[in-house]
N, C-alpha and C positions, 0 to 999 in steps of 0.2 A: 391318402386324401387328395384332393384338389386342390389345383394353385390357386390359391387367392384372386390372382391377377388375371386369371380367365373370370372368377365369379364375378369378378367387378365388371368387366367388358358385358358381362350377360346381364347386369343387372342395368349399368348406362343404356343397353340396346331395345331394353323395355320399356324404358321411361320414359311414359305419356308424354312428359314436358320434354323433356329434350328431342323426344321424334319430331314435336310440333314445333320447336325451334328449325330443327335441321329441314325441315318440310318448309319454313316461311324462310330460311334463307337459302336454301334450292332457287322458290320461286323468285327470289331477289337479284339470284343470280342469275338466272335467264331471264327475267329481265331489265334490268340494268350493268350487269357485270360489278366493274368496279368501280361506276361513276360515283362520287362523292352528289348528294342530294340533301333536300330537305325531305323531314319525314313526311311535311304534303304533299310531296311530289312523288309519293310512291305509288306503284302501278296499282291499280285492285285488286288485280289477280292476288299482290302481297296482303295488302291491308286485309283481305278476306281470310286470308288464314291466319291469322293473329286474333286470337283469343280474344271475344267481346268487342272487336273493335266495329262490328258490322250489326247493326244497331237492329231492331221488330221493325223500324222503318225503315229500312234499306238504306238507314247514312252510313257514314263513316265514322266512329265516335275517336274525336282527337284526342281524349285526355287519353283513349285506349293505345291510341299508335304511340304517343309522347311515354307513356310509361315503359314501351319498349325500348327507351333508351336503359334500361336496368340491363342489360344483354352486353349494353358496351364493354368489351375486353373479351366474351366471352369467347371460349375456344370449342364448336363442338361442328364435329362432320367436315374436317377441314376448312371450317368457316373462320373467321374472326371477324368482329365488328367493332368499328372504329368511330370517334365523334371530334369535331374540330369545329371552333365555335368563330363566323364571322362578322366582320361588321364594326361598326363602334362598339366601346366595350361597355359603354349606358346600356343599349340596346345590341346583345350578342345572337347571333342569328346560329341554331345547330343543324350541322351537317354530318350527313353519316354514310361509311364507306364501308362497303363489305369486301374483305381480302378472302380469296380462295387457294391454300395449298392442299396438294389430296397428304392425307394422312400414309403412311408409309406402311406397307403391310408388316406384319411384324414374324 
């Protein structure tokens, strides 16, 4: 039989949503690196590949980009994304940091 641990690597490397993460923080990283930002301050090239956030009329839909904070922690394509929140703590302003290690071939 097959190793488990290969079918899972095949089955992560299929997965609509996880390609489309690792494809929107790609773009994230070419363009910005790992500048720490607000999520209005992301380039379009990002915001356009993030799922619904590019509206029939050509806006930007924020509650689309703002729920991409669900992603915080996540670890996939050697990415991790990170959130740090400033400001007064009445009014906390979120910031978000993409770290990039490559994954180690195994």
């Amino acid at each position: 039989m097959r190793d488990p641990v290969d079918r899972i690597a095949e089955i992560k490397a299929a997965d609509p949503k996880r390609r489309t993460l690792i494809a929107v923080f790609d773009q994230w990283w070419e363009s910005h690196r790992d500048l720490s930002l607000k999520a209005q301050d992301l380039d379009h090239a990002v915001v356009s590949l993030i799922p619904g956030a590019i509206t029939r009329e050509s806006t930007v839909s924020r509650q689309k980009v703002a729920r991409f904070e669900a992603h915080v922690g996540t670890r996939v394509g050697g990415y991790v994304l990170s959130k740090d929140e400033r400001g007064p703590p009445s009014k906390p302003v979120a910031h978000y940091k993409l770290s990039y290690q490559p994954e180690e071939p195994q």
